[in-house]
Structures are given as structure tokens and as C-alpha cells.
N, C-alpha and C positions, 0 to 999 in steps of 0.2 A: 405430524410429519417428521419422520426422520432426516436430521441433517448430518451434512459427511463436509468437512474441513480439506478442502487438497492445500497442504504446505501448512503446517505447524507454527509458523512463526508467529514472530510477538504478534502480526496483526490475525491472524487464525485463531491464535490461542485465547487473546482479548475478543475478539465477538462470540467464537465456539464457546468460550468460558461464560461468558454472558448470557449464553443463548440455553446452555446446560444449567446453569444455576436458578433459571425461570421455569428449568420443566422439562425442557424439550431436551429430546433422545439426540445426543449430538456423540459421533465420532471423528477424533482426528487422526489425520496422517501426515505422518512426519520421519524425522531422522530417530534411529532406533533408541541409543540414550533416553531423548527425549521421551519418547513411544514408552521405553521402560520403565520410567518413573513416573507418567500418566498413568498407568495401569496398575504399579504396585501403591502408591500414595493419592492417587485425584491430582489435578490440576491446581494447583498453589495462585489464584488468583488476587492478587496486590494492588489496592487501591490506597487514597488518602484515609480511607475509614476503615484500613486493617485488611488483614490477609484471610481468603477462605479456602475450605477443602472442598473442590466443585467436583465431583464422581461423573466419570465420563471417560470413553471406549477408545483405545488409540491405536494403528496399525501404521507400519511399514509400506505395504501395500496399498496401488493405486485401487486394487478388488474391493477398499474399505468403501467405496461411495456405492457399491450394488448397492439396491434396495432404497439409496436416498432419493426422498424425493426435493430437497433442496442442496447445493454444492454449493458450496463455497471456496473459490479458486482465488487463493492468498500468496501463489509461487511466484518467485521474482521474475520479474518479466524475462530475463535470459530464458528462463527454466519454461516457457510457458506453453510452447509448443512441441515440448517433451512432456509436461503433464496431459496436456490434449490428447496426445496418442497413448501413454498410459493407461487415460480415463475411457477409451473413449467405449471397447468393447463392455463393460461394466456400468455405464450408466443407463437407468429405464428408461425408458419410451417418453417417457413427460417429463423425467425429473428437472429442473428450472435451474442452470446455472449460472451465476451472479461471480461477476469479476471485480475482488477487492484486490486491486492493484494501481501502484507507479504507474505512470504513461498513460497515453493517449492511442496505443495498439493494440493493447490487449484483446482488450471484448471482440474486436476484427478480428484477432487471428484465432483464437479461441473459437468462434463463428464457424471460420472456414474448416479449422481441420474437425470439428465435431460434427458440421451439418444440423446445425440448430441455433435455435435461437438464444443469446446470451446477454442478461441482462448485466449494463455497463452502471459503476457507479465509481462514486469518486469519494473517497474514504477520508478524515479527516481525524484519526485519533494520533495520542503519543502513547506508545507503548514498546518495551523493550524486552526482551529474555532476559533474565535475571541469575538461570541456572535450567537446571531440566527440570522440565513441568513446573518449571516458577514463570509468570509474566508479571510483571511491572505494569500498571496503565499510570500514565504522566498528566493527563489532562484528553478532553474531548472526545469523540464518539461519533458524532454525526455521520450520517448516511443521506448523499444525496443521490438517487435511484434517476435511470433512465423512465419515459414515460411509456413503459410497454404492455401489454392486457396484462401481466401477471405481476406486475411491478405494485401493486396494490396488496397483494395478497403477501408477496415477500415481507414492504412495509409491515403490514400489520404480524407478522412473528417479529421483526426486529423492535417492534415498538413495546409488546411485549414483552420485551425482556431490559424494558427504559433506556433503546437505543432510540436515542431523535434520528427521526428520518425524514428528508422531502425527496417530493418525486418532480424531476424536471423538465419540461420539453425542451431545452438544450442540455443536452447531456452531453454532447461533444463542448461545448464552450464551459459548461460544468469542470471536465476531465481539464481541458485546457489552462483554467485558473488552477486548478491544482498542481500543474505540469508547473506553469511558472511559479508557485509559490514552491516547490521542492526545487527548480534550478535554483532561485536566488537564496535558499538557503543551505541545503545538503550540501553543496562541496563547500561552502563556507566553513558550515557545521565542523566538517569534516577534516578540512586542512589545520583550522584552529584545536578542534579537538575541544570546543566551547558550545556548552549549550544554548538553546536560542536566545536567552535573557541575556545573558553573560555578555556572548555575542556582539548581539545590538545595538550595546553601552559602548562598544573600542571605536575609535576614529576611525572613522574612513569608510564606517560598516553602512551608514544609511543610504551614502552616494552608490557606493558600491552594489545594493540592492536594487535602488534606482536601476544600475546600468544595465543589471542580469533582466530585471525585467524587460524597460524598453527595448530591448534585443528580441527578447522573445513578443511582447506586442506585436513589434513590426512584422517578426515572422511569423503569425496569426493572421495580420490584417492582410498580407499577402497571400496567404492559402488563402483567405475570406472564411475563417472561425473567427468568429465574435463571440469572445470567454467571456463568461456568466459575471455579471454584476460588477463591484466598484472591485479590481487588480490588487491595486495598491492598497485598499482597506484590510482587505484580507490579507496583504502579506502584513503588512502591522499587527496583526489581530495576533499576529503567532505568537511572540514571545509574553504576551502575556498570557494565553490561554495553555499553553505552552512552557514555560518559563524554564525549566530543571531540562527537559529532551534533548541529548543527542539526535541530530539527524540519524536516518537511517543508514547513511553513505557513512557517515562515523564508526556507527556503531560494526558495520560489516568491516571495514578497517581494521577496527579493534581486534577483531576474533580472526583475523586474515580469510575473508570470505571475499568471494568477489561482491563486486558494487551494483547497481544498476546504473549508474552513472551513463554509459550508452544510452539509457534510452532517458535522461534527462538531459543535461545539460549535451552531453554529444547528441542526440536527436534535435536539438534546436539550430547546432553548429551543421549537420548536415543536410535540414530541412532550410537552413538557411542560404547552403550552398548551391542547394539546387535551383531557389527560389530569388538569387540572387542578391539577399539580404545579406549585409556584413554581419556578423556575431564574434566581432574577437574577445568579447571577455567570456561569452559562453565557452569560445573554444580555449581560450584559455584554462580555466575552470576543470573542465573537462579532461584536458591534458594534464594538467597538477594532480587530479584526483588517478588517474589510470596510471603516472608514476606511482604513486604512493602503493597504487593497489597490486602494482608488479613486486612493490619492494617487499610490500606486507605478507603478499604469497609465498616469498622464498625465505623469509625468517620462522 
């Protein structure tokens, strides 16, 4: 099965790399740089066990998924309903696309503007761009898949290429513990400019996680999503599986890219407002980080 990458970034590039290095015919689509240096040298793929030359096909062009019969949709969520209409006259008749992204809107909108079915999963690696056609992977991997008829068949090419993966029947409360494990640490990440270990060790930082969370519980239990397994274990679980990561709210900072920050920590402050939950550290958070990310655009 051929697969096609929409959005190159560090998370496209780490499973596409992955997925290319096991066999499988994978193209990415990305920003041209990028695109030009996958094409004249392979994908520079960087782990704890050394860097390798993965050979594999990279285009500019949304046309890059004709012919895939898997997609992989890695666009920041702002971007996501501009890659949908991109994609949408070029992709075949069955081909299965799987939403490796931030938030808990995706796979819906994705759904609506394609007219098909989109498998939702909730993504858990660290991985960064390093330079063009370099990715960094930092720690993790896991894939945990929505429980849909073809969600079986995906797993099993991702496990293939020694990506862990489960398949869940709450997939929304899946997405949802991942939603609150990226508020309470991405604009932290971000403002500190510390990665998650670093982090974790400063005063004030455990409480503070506490807070970002139970904000976002509350505004869970009020919609009635019930997020997948123990909250709080997995937000611990990060810095050490994690240790060395910038968030990705950081690192978009860094290179003056906009953030997703809207659809994290500001999605909890707005879902909160409608639903009548207070969230001031969410909205706090959220406004510190959209300062930064005005300032970092005009320099």
C-alpha cells in the first residue's frame, strides 16, 4: 500500500520515516526546502541509536496523495481544513485517512469537508525538525487508533514498522487525555523555553499542572467525555518518557511559526465559557502564549 504524508513536520516525518524505512512506499508533502532536501539526500532520520539515510518521495503538492491508499494528515490543526480541500479532489475512492494531530476537532472536520470516513487517533511521540529533511525523535511512538472496521488493518502496517499501537473504543476520551496532557504542558514548555524534565524540577510547576488540568477535567465532565484511563498518570509519565522535548508550542515559537495554542489551551478557555466552567489559568496560559506568538511573528 502506498502511503502519502499531508504536512512534513517532525510528526509526519517521524512515522512517514518509520514507515519508509520498514518497506513501505511512503511520500511526503511538505514545505519546498524541506521537499528539496528529501529528495536530493533521503530523510535524515535521528534516534538515541544514531542517524539513518531513509529514501523516500517528497512533493509540494496536495496531487502527492493520488494514488495513496493510506494518508496521513500531520497539518496543524489551523491548517486542517485547507489541507482537506487541497486533498480532497486527489484522493481514491477507498484510500483510509488517519488524523495524526493536536486536539480533539480534527478527525470531525476532516470527516465533514472530505465526505468520508476518518480514522481519529491520538499520537504520543517527541520529535522535532532538526533542519531540512533532518527529524530528531526524543522519546515515544505509540499510536492509539479509533475502533473502526479498518483501524485493524492500519495497526497492523504501523506495527510493522515497531510503531506500538492500540485500538480504542473511546477514542474521543483517548484525544481528550492527550488534549489535557498538551494544555498542561505546551505553554508551560513554551513560556519557560524548558524542556519537560527541566521543567518539572522548578517550583511551583506540579501545582501549576494540577491547575491546567482540573480545569480541563471539569470542562470534560461537563460536555460528558470521560478521557481514557488514570489523567494525572499520564501527565507524569511525560517527562520521563520525554525528558530532553520541547513542547511543540515551543518549538513553533522558536522558528516564529504560529502555534496551535487555539485549539489547546484556548479551546478548553472557550469550551469552558460556553459551558459555564471557569478556566482562568487555561485562559491565562493561552493569552501569554498568543502574546509571545504576535511578538515572535514580527521579529
Amino acid at each position: 500500500m502506498r502511503i502519502a504524508v499531508m504536512g512534513a513536520g517532525a510528526v509526519g516525518c517521524y512515522y512517514g520515516g518509520a514507515l519508509a524505512r520498514a518497506g513501505r512506499e511512503v511520500r511526503l508533502i511538505g514545505r519546498a526546502r524541506h521537499v528539496d532536501a528529501v529528495n536530493r539526500h533521503g530523510l535524515l532520520l535521528e534516534t538515541d541509536a544514531g542517524g539513518e539515510r531513509v529514501r523516500l518521495s517528497a512533493t509540494t503538492g496536495a496531487d502527492g496523495v493520488r494514488g495513496a491508499g493510506l494518508v496521513l494528515c500531520c497539518v496543524k490543526s489551523a491548517d486542517t481544513a485547507r489541507a482537506a480541500a487541497d486533498m480532497e479532489e486527489h484522493l481514491d475512492a477507498d484510500a483510509i485517512v488517519v488524523s495524526l494531530q493536536n486536539g480533539v476537532g480534527n478527525p470531525g472536520a476532516l470527516r465533514a469537508s472530505l465526505a468520508r470516513e476518518v480514522l481519529p487517533a491520538a499520537v504520543y511521540v517527541a520529535a522535532r525538525m532538526a533542519g531540512d529533511g533532518h527529524v530528531r525523535h526524543h522519546g515515544g511512538g505509540k499510536l492509539v487508533l479509533g475502533d473502526t472496521p479498518r483501524a485493524g488493518q492500519v495497526a497492523e502496517i504501523f506495527a510493522g514498522a515497531g510503531i506500538p499501537v492500540e485500538i480504542s473504543g473511546n477514542i474521543e476520551g483517548e484525544l481528550w487525555t492527550k488534549l489535557i496532557v498538551n494544555c498542561a504542558y505546551n505553554a508551560l514548555s513554551a513560556l519557560s523555553g524548558l524542556p519537560y524534565a527541566r521543567l518539572t524540577r522548578e517550583a511551583g510547576v506540579a501545582r501549576a499542572l494540577r491547575d491546567v488540568a482540573g480545569e480541563c477535567l471539569a470542562v470534560a465532565e461537563k460536555a460528558g467525555v470521560a478521557p481514557a484511563g488514570d489523567v494525572w498518570a499520564s501527565i507524569e509519565r511525560i517527562p520521563f518518557a520525554m525528558p530532553g522535548q520541547l513542547s511543540s508550542t515551543a518549538q513553533d515559537l522558536q522558528r516564529g511559526h504560529p502555534t496551535e495554542i487555539d485549539h489547546l489551551n484556548g479551546f478548553i478557555a472557550r469550551r469552558g465559557e460556553e459551558l459555564g466552567v471557569p478556566t482562568p489559568v487555561n485562559r491565562l496560559l493561552h493569552t501569554l502564549v498568543k502574546i509571545l506568538e504576535t511578538r515572535s511573528a514580527t521579529h
